[in-house]
C-alpha positions as CSV (number, residue, x, y, z in Angstrom):
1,X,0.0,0.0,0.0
2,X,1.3,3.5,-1.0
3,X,2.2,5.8,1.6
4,X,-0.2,8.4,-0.4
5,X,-2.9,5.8,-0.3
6,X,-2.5,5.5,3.9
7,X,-2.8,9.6,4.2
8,X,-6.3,9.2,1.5
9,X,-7.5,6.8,4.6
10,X,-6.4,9.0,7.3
11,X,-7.4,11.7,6.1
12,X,-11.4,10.2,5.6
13,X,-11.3,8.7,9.0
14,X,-10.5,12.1,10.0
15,X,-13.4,13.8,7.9
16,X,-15.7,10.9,8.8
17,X,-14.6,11.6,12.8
18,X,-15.4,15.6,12.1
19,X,-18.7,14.7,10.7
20,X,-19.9,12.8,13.7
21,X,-18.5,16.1,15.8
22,X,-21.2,18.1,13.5
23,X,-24.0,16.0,14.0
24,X,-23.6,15.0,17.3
25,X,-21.8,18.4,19.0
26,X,-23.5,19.5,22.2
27,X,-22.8,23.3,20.9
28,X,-21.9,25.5,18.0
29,X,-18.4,25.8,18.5
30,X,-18.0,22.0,18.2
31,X,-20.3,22.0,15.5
32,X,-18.5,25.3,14.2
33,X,-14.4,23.1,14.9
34,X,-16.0,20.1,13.4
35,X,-16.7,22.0,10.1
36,X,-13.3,23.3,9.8
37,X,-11.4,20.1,10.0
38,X,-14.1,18.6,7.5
39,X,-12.9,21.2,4.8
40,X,-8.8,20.9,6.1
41,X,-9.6,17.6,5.1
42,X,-10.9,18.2,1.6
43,X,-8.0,20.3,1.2
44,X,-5.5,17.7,2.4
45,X,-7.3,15.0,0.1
46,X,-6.6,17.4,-2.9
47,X,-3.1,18.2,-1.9
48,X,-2.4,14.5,-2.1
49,X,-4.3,13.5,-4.7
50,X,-2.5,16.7,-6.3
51,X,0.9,14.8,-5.3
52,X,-0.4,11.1,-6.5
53,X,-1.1,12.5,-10.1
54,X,2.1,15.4,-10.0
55,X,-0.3,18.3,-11.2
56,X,1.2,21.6,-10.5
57,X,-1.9,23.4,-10.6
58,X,-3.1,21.9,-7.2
59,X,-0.8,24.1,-5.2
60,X,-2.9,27.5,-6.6
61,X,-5.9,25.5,-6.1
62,X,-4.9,25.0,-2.4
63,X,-3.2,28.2,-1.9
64,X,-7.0,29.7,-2.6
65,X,-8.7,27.5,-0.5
66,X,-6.3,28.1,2.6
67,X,-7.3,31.8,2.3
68,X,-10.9,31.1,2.1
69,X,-10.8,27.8,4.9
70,X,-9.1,30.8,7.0
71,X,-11.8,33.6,6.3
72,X,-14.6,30.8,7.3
73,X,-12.8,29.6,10.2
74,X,-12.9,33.8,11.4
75,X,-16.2,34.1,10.6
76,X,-17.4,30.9,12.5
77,X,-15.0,31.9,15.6
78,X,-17.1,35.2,15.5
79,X,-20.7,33.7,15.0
80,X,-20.2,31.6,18.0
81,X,-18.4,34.5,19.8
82,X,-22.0,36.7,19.3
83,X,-19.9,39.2,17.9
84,X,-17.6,40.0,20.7
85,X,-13.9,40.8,19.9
């Protein structure tokens, strides 16, 4: 089994384990944490698959979807702050 293959794995157990946290989370910053790591792992899943196929493009792909996982992950840390700073 390919090392890249193992980190596909991991990485859905992780997603699948995130997913759980969502549906099952007791409030809305687990539901808000579990959300993140769901879409960290989509990205991970893309940089490997970029890796397993050797597509250069991935990397602006993932580049763009860091800045936008991080703008979500403010705006979620802010929804289930009420607003505060």
């Amino acid at each position: 089994m390919n090392p890249l293959d193992i980190a596909l794995l991991l990485l859905g157990a992780a997603m699948v384990a995130a997913v759980h946290r969502i549906l099952t989370g007791p409030d809305q910053a687990d539901r808000a944490a579990g959300s993140d790591i769901v879409f960290l792992g989509f990205v991970g899943i893309v940089i490997v698959l970029g890796l397993r196929l050797d597509s250069a493009a991935v990397v602006d792909l993932v580049l763009v979807c860091a800045l936008i996982g991080f703008l979500a992950a403010l705006s979620l840390a802010r929804l289930v702050s009420g607003g505060k700073r």
